[in-house]
C-alpha positions as a Markdown table, in Angstrom:
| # | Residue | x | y | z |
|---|---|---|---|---|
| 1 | Unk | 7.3 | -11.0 | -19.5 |
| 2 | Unk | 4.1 | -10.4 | -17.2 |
| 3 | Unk | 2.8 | -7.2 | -17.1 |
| 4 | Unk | 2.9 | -5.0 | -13.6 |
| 5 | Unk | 0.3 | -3.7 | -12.0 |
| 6 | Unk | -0.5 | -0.4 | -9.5 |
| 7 | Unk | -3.3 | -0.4 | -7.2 |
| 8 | Unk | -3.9 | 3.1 | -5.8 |
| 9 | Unk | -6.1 | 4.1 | -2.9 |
| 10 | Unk | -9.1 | 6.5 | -4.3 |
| 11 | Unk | -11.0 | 8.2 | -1.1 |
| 12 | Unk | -13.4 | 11.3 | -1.2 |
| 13 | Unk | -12.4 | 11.1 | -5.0 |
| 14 | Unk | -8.5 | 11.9 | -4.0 |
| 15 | Unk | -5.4 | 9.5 | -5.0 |
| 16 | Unk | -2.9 | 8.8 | -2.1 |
| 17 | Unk | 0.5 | 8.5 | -2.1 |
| 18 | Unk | 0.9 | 9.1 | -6.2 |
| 19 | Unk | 4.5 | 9.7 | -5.5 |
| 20 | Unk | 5.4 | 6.4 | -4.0 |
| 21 | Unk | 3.5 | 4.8 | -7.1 |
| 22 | Unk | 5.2 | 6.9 | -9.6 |
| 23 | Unk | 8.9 | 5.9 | -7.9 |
| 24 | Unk | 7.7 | 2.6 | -8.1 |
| 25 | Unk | 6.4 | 2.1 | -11.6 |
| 26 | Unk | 9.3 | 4.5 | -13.0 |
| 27 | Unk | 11.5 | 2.4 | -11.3 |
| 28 | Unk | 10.1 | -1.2 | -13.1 |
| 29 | Unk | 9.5 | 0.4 | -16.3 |
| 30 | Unk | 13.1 | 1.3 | -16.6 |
| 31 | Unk | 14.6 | -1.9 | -15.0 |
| 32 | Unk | 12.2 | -4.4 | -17.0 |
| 33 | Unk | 11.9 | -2.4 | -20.1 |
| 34 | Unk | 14.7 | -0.1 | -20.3 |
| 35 | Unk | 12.2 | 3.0 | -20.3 |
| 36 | Unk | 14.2 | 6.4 | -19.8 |
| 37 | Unk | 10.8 | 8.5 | -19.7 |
| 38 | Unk | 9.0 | 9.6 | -16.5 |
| 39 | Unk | 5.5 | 8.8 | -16.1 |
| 40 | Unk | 3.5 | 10.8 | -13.8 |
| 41 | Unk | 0.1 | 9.1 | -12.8 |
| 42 | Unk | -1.7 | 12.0 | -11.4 |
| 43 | Unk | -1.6 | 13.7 | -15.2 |
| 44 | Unk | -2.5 | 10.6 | -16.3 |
| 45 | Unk | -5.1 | 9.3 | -14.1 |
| 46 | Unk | -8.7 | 10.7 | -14.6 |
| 47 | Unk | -11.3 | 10.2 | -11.9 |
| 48 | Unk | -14.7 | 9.3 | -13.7 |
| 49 | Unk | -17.7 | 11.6 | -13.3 |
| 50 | Unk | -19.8 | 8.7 | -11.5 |
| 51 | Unk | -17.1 | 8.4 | -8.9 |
| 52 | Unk | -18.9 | 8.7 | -5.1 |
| 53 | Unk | -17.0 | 9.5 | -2.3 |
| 54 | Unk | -16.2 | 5.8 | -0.8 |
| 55 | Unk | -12.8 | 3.7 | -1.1 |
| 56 | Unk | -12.0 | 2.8 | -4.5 |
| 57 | Unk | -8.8 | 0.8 | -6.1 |
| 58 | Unk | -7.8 | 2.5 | -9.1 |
| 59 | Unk | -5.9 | -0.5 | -10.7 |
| 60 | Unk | -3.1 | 0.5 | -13.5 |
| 61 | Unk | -1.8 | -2.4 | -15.5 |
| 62 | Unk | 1.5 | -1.2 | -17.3 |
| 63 | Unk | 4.7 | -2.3 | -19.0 |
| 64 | Unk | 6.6 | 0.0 | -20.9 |
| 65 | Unk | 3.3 | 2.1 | -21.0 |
| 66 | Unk | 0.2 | 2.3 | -19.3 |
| 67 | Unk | -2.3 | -0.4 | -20.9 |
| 68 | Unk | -5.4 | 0.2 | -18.8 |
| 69 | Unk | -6.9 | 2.0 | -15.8 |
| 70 | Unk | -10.1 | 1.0 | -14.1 |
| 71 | Unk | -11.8 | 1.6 | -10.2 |
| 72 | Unk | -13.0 | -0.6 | -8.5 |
| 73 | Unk | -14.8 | -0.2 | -4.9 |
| 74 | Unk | -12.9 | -1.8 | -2.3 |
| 75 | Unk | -14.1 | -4.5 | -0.4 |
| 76 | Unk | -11.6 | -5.6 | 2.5 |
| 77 | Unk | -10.9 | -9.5 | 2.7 |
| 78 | Unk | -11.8 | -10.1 | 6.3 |
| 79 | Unk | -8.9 | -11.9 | 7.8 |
| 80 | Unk | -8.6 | -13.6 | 11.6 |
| 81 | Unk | -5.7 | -15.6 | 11.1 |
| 82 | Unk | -2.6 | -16.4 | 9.1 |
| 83 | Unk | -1.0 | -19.8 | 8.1 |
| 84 | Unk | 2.9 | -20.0 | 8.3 |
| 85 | Unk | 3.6 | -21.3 | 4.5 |
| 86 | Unk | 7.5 | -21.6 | 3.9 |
| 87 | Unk | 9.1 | -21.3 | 0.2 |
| 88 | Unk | 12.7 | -20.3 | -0.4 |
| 89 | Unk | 12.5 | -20.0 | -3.7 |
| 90 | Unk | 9.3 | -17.1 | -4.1 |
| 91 | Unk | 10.8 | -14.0 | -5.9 |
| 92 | Unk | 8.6 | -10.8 | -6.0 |
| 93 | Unk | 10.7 | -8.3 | -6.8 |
| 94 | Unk | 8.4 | -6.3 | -9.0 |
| 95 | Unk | 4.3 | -6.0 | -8.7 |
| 96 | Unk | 3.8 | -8.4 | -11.8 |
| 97 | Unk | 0.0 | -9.3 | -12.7 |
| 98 | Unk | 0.9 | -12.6 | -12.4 |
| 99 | Unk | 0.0 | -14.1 | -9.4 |
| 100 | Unk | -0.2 | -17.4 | -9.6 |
| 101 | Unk | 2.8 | -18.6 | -7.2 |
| 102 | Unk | 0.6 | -16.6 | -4.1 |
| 103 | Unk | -3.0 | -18.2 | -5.4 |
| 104 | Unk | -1.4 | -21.9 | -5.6 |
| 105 | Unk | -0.4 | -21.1 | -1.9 |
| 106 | Unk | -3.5 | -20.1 | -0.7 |
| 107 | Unk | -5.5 | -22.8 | -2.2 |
| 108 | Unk | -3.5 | -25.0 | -0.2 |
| 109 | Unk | -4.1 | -22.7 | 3.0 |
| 110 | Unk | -5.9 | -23.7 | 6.2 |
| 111 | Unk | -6.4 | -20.1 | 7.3 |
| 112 | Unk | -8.0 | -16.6 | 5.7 |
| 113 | Unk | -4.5 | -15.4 | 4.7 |
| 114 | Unk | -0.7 | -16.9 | 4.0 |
| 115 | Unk | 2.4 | -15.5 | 6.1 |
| 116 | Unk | 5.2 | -16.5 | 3.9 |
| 117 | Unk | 9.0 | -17.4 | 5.4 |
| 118 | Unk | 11.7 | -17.4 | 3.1 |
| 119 | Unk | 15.5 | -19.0 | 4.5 |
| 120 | Unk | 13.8 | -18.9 | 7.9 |
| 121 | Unk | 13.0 | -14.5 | 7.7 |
| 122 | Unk | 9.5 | -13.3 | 7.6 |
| 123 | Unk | 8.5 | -11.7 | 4.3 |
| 124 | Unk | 5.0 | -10.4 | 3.0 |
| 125 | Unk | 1.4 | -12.2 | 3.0 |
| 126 | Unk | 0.1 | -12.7 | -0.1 |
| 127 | Unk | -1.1 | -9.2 | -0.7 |
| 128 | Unk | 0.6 | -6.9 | 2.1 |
| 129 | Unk | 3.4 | -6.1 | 3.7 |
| 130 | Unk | 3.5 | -6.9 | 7.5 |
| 131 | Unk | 4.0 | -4.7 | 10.4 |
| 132 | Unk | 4.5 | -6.3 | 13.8 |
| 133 | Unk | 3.5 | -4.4 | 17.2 |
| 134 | Unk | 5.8 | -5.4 | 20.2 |
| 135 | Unk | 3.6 | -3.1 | 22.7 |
| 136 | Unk | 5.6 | 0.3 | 22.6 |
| 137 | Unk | 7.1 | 0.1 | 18.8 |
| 138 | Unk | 6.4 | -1.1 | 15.2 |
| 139 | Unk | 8.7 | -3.1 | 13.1 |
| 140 | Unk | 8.8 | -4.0 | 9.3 |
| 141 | Unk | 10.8 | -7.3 | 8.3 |
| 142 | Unk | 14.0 | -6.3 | 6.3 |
| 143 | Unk | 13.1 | -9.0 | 4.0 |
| 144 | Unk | 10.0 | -8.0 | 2.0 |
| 145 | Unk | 8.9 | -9.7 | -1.0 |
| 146 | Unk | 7.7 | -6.6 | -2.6 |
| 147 | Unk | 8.7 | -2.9 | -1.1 |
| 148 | Unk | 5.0 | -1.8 | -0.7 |
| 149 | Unk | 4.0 | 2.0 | -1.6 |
| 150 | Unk | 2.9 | 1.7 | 2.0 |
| 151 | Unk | 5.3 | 0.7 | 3.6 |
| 152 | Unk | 8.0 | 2.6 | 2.2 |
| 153 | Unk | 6.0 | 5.6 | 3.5 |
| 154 | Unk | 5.6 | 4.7 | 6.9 |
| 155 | Unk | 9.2 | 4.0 | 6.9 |
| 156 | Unk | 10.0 | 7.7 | 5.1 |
| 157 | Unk | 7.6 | 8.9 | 8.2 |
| 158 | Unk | 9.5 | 7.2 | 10.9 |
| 159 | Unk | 6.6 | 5.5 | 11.9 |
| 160 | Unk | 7.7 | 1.9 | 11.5 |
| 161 | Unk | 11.5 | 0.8 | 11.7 |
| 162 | Unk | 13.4 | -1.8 | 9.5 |
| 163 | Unk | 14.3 | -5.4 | 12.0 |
| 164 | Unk | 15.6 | -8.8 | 10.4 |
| 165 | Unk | 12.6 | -11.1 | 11.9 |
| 166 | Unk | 13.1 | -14.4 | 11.6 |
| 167 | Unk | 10.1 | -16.9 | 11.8 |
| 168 | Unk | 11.2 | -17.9 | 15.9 |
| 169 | Unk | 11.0 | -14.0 | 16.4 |
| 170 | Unk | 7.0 | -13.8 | 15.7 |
| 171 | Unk | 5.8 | -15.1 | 19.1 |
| 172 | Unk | 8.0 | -11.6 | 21.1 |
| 173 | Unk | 5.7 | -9.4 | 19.3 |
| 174 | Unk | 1.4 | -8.6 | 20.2 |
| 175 | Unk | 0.2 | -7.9 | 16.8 |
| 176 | Unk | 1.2 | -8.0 | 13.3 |
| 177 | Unk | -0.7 | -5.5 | 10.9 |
| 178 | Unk | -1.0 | -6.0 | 7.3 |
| 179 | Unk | -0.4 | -2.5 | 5.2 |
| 180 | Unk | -0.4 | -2.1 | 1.6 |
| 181 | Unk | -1.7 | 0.9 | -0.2 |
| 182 | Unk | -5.5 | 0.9 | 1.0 |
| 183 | Unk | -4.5 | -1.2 | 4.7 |
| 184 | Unk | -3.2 | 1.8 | 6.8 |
| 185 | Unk | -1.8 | 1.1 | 9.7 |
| 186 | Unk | -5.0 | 0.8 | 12.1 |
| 187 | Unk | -6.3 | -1.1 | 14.4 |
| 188 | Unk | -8.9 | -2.9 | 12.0 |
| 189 | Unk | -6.0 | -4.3 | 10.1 |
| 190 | Unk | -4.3 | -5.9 | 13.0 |
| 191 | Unk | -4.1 | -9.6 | 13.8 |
| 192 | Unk | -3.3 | -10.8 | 17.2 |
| 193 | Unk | 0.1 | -13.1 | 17.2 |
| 194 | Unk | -1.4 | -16.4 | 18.4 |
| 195 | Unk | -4.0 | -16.4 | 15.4 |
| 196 | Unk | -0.8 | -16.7 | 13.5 |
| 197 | Unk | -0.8 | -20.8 | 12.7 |
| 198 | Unk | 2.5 | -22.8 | 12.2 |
């Protein structure tokens, strides 16, 4: 089975959102590997000295237990459009390290990023969750790949709401926003609809 992996945002050398990781990884470990223990990543996680104070991914690759941690600096893919790519038979349940089914799709892309429909709902892109701006409110597809650490805050917050959006439902909405655990909901992360390519 492939490994998992956690990618956790590291800013003015703080973690964010640990406990939306640790629900997460818990939740794997003990539905992929049977684990009953409880791992909590901020006794677990140590910051090295060197650290500045810019974005960093701390990237954990686990299975039953933690195999490595490393930081990175984050550099943000710049993105202007998205290509419609259909597949109805993706599964991305967990956050596996394998990626392979996402990277075969984007080598086949047109555009900077992939939007991916599944039985005619939009999902994920091939590293975020999507949040789609109608003008007044923000709405999250009900059919997510992956339940993002991000999302499922935002969510918790009230800030986004749950809507089944099916791929004919894209072209109602201004904006679509891609949010995963160093995107944030912000105007820099936002693509208008019509760069969205069919």
């Amino acid at each position: 089975m492939s490994r998992l992996i956690e990618s956790i945002k590291v800013y003015n050398k703080r973690l964010y959102n640990i406990e939306y990781h640790n629900v997460r990884m818990n939740n794997s470990r003990a539905e992929l590997f049977n684990a009953k223990d409880q791992i909590d990543l901020s006794q677990i996680i140590l910051l090295p000295d060197d650290l500045s104070n810019e974005l960093y991914k701390c990237r954990i690759i686990y299975s039953e237990e933690i195999v490595s941690i490393d930081f990175q600096k984050y550099n943000k893919k710049k993105i202007n459009c998205l290509q419609i790519v259909p597949d109805n038979e993706i599964t991305y349940s967990h956050k596996f390290e394998n990626r392979t089914i996402f990277e075969d799709h984007l080598t086949k892309s047109k555009a900077d990023e992939i939007l991916i429909i599944k039985n005619g709902f939009v999902t994920d892109t091939s590293f975020s969750n999507v949040v789609f701006f109608d003008g007044t409110k923000y709405f999250t597809p009900t059919s997510p790949l992956l339940k993002g650490t991000k999302r499922t805050k935002l969510l918790a917050e009230g800030i986004i709401q749950e809507e089944e959006i099916r791929l004919n439902d894209i072209q109602k909405f201004k904006f679509v926003y891609l949010v995963n655990a160093l995107l944030d909901l912000r105007e820099e992360n936002r693509i208008p609809i019509e760069k969205i390519i069919m």
